[in-house]
PLY file of the C-alpha trace (Angstrom):
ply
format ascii 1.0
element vertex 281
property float x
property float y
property float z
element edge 280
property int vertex1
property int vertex2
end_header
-6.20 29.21 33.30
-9.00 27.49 33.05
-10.08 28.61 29.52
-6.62 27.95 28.29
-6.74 24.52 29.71
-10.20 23.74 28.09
-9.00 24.65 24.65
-6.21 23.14 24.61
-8.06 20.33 25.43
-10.21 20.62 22.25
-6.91 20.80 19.93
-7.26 17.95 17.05
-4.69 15.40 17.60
-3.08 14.21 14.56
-3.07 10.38 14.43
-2.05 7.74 12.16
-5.55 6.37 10.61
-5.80 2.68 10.51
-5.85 1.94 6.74
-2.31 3.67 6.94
-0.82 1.19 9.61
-2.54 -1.21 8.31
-1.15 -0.50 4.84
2.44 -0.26 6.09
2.53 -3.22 8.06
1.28 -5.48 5.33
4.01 -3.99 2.89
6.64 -4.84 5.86
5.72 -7.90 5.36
5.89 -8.21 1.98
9.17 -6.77 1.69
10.28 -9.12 4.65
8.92 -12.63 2.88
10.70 -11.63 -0.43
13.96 -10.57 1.61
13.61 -14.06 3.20
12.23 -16.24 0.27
14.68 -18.82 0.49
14.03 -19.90 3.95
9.89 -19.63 3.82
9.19 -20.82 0.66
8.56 -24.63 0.64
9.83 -25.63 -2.60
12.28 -23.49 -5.36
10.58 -21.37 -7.73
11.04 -23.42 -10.82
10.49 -26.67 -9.33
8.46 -28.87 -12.17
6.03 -31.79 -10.41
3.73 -32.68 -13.29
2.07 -34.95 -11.51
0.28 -31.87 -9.09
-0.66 -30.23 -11.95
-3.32 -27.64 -11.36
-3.57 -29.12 -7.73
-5.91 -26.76 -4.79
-4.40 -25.70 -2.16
-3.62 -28.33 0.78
-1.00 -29.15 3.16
1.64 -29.76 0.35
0.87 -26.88 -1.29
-0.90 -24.15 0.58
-1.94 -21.91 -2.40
-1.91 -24.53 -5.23
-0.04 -25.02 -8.36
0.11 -24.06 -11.38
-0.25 -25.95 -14.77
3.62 -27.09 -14.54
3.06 -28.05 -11.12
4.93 -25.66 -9.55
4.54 -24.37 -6.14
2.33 -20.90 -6.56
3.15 -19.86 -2.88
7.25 -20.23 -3.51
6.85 -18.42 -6.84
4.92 -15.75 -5.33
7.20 -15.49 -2.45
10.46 -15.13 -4.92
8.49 -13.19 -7.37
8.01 -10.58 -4.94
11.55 -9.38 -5.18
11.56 -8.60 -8.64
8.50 -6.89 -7.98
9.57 -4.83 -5.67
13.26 -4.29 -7.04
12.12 -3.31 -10.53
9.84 -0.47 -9.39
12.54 1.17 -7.24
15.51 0.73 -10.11
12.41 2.43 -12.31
11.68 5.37 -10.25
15.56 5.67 -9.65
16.21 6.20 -13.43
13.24 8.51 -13.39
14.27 10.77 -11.15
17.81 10.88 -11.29
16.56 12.26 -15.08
13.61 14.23 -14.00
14.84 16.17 -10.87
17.76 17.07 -13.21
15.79 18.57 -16.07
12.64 20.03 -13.62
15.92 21.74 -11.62
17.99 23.27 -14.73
14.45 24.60 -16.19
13.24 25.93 -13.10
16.87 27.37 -11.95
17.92 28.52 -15.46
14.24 29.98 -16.88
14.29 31.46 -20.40
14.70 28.95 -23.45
15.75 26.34 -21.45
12.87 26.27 -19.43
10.67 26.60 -22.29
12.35 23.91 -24.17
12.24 21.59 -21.62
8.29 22.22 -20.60
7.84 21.29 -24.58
9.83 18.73 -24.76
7.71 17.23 -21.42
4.62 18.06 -23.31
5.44 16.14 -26.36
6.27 12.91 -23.76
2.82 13.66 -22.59
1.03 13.39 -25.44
2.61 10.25 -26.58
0.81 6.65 -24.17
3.90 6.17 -21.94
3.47 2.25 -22.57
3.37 2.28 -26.24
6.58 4.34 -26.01
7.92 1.61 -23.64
7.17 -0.92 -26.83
8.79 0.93 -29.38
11.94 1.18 -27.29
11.32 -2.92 -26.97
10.98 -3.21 -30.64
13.94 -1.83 -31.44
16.77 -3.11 -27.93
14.29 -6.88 -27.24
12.37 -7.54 -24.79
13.41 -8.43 -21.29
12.91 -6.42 -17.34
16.16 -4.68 -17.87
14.64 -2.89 -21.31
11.56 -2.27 -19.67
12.94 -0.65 -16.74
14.63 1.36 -18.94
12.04 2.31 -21.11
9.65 3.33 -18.06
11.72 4.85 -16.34
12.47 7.16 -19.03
8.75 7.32 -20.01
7.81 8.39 -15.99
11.15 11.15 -16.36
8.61 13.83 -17.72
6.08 13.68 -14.51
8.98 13.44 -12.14
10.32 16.48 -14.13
7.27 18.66 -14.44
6.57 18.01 -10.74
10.37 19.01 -9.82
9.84 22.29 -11.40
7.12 23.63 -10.07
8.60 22.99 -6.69
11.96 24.14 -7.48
10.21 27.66 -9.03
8.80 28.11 -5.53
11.97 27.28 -3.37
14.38 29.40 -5.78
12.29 32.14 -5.16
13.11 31.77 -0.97
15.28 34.62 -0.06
18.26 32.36 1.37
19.11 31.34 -2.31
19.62 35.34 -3.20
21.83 35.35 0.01
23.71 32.20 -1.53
24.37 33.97 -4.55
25.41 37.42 -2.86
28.46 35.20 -1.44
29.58 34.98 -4.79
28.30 30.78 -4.64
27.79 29.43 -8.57
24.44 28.35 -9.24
25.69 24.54 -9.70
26.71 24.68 -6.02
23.69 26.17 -4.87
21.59 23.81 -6.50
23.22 20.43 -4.94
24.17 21.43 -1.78
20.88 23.70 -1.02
17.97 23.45 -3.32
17.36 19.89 -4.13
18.12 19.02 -0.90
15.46 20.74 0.30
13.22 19.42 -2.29
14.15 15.69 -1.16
11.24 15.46 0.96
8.20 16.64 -1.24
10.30 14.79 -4.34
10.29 11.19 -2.13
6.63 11.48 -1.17
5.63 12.10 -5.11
8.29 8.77 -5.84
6.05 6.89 -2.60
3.05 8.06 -4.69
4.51 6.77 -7.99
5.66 3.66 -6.95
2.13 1.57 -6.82
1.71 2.99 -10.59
5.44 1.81 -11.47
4.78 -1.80 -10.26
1.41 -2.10 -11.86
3.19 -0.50 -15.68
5.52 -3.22 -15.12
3.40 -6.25 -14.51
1.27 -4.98 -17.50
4.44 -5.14 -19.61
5.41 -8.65 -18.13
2.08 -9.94 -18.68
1.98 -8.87 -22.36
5.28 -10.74 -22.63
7.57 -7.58 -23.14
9.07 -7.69 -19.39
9.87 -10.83 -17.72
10.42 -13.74 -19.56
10.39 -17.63 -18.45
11.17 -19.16 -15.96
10.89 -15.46 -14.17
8.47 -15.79 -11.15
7.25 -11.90 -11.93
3.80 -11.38 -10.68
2.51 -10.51 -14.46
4.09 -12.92 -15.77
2.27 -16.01 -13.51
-0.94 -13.75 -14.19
-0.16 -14.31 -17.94
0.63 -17.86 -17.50
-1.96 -18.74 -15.08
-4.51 -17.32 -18.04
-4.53 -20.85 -19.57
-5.88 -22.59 -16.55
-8.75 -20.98 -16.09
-10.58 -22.52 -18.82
-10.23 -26.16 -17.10
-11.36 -24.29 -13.89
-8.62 -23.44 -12.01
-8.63 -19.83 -10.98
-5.60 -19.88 -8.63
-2.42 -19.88 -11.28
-4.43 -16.17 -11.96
-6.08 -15.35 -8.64
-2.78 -15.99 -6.72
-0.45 -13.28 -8.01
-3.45 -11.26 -9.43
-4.48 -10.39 -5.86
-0.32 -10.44 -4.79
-0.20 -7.11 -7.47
-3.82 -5.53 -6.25
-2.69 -5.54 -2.57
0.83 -4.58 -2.98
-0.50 -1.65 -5.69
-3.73 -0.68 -3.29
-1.20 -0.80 0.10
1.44 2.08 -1.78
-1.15 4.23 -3.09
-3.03 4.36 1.01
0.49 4.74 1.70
2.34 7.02 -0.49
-0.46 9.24 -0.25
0.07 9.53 3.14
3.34 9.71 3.04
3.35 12.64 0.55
0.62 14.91 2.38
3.00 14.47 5.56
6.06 15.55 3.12
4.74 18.00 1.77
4.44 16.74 -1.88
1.49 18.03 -4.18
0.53 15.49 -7.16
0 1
1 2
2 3
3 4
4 5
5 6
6 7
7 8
8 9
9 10
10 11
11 12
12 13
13 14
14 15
15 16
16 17
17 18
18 19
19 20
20 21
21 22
22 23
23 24
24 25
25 26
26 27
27 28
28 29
29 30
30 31
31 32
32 33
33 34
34 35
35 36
36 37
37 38
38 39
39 40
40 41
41 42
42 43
43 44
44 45
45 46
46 47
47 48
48 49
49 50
50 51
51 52
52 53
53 54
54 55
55 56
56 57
57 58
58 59
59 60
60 61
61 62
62 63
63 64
64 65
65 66
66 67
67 68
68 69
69 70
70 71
71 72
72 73
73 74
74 75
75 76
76 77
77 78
78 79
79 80
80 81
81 82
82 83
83 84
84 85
85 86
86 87
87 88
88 89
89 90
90 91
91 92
92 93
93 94
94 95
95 96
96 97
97 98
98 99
99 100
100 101
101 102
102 103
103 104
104 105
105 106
106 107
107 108
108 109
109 110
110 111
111 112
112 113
113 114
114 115
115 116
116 117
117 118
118 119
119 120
120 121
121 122
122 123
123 124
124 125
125 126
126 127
127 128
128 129
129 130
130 131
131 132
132 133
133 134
134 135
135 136
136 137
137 138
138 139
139 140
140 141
141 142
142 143
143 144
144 145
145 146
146 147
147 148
148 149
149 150
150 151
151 152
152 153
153 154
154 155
155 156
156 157
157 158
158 159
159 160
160 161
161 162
162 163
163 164
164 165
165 166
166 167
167 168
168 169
169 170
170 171
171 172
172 173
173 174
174 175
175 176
176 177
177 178
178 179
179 180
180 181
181 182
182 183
183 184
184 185
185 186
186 187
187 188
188 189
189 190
190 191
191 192
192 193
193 194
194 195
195 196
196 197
197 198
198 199
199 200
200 201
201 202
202 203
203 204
204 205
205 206
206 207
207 208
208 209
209 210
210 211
211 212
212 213
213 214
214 215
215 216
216 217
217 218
218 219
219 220
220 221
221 222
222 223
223 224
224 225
225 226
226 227
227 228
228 229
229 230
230 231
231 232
232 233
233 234
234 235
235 236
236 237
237 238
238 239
239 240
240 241
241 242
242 243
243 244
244 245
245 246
246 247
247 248
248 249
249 250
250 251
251 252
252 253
253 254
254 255
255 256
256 257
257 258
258 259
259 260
260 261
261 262
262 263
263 264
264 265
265 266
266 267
267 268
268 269
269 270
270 271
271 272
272 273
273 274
274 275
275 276
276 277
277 278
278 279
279 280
């Protein structure tokens, strides 16, 4: 008894580390100032004061203005929800395209599979942002295009990753008992296989996400995403750019740092997240 007791006592307890709690907490809150925007920002997003132009921060203004004069806290605070909304629509696209085509090639084998593994190669080789400008080129630039465009340019991980998953699950004997009951392979892949994938498929997406936000801001500060008088994170970072030539670093700082922490925060996260889920990058 005694023996049993002592190594029991010597089992490693799993724990939560800090960075993780610490990581979730700040994107709670986050998520909960850009859910309530209206009610803590002090003054609306596109609010022009000339005369605080480039002004520090202060009791009017507790993170300082940009070169319009407009409050960099309330943009910050409304820009957060198309920061965070964008990446999810993204990743939705993504893998409502790439668990589809990783399943069918991994279910169906043979040409298919093949085709579709070349076909993800090809969308490999080619920079997944430049493809995101050609599609820009030709449909205008705007968030909804680049949405679009990503989230058919991230399709090919999502769908690579999917497959090798899927090749290990279909292999489980429960899907050879599925099709011994005479169930199509359709019907075996909704109702049993990719829902059994969900959880290693959402901790990849958790993984993704910190990549998806920082794509978009890249296009928004390039000016092919959000446009004026958006309060996108890459967009301020763009316009902020001008200001720091007279000195003022905030207009840049401000929603620079809003896109490091938000981007560092998912990554300690998601990759959390995905070891606990099971998901393998």
């Amino acid at each position: 008894m005694t023996a049993a007791i002592t190594v029991d006592a010597r089992l490693p307890v799993r724990r939560r580390p800090v960075l993780v709690i610490a990581g979730a907490a700040f994107l709670a809150l986050v998520v909960l100032a850009a859910a309530f925007a209206p009610l803590l920002a002090p003054y609306a997003p596109d609010a022009v004061d000339l005369s605080a132009s480039l002004v520090g921060t202060g009791g009017d203004h507790p993170l300082g203005t940009d070169a319009s004069g407009q409050d960099l806290l309330s943009r910050v605070l409304y820009g957060a929800r198309t920061s965070l909304i964008a990446p999810l629509a993204l990743l939705a696209i993504a893998a409502l395209l790439g668990v589809t085509l990783g399943t069918v090639a991994a279910w169906r084998g043979g040409w298919v599979d093949t085709l579709v593994s070349r076909v993800t190669d090809v969308m490999y080789a080619f920079p997944g942002l430049l493809f995101v400008v050609l599609i820009i080129a030709v449909f205008g630039a705007g968030i909804t295009t680049s949405v679009l465009g990503l989230g058919l340019a991230f399709a090919p991980t999502i769908a690579k990753y999917t497959r090798s998953v899927a090749l290990t699950e279909r292999a489980k004997p429960y899907v050879d008992a599925y099709r011994v009951q005479g169930m199509g392979g359709v019907r075996i892949c909704v109702r049993h296989l990719v829902p059994n994938l969900a959880r290693s498929i959402v901790g990849y997406l958790v993984v993704l996400f910190g990549e998806a936000l920082m794509s978009l801001a890249t296009l928004s500060y390039l000016g092919f995403g959000s446009q004026p008088p958006s309060s996108d994170w890459g967009l301020m970072v763009q316009e902020g750019q001008a200001a720091i030539v007279q000195g003022a670093l905030l207009p840049a700082l401000v929603p620079g740092t809003a896109i490091a922490a938000v981007v560092v925060a998912f990554n300690v996260v998601g990759v959390w997240a995905a070891d606990r889920l099971g998901a393998r990058r």
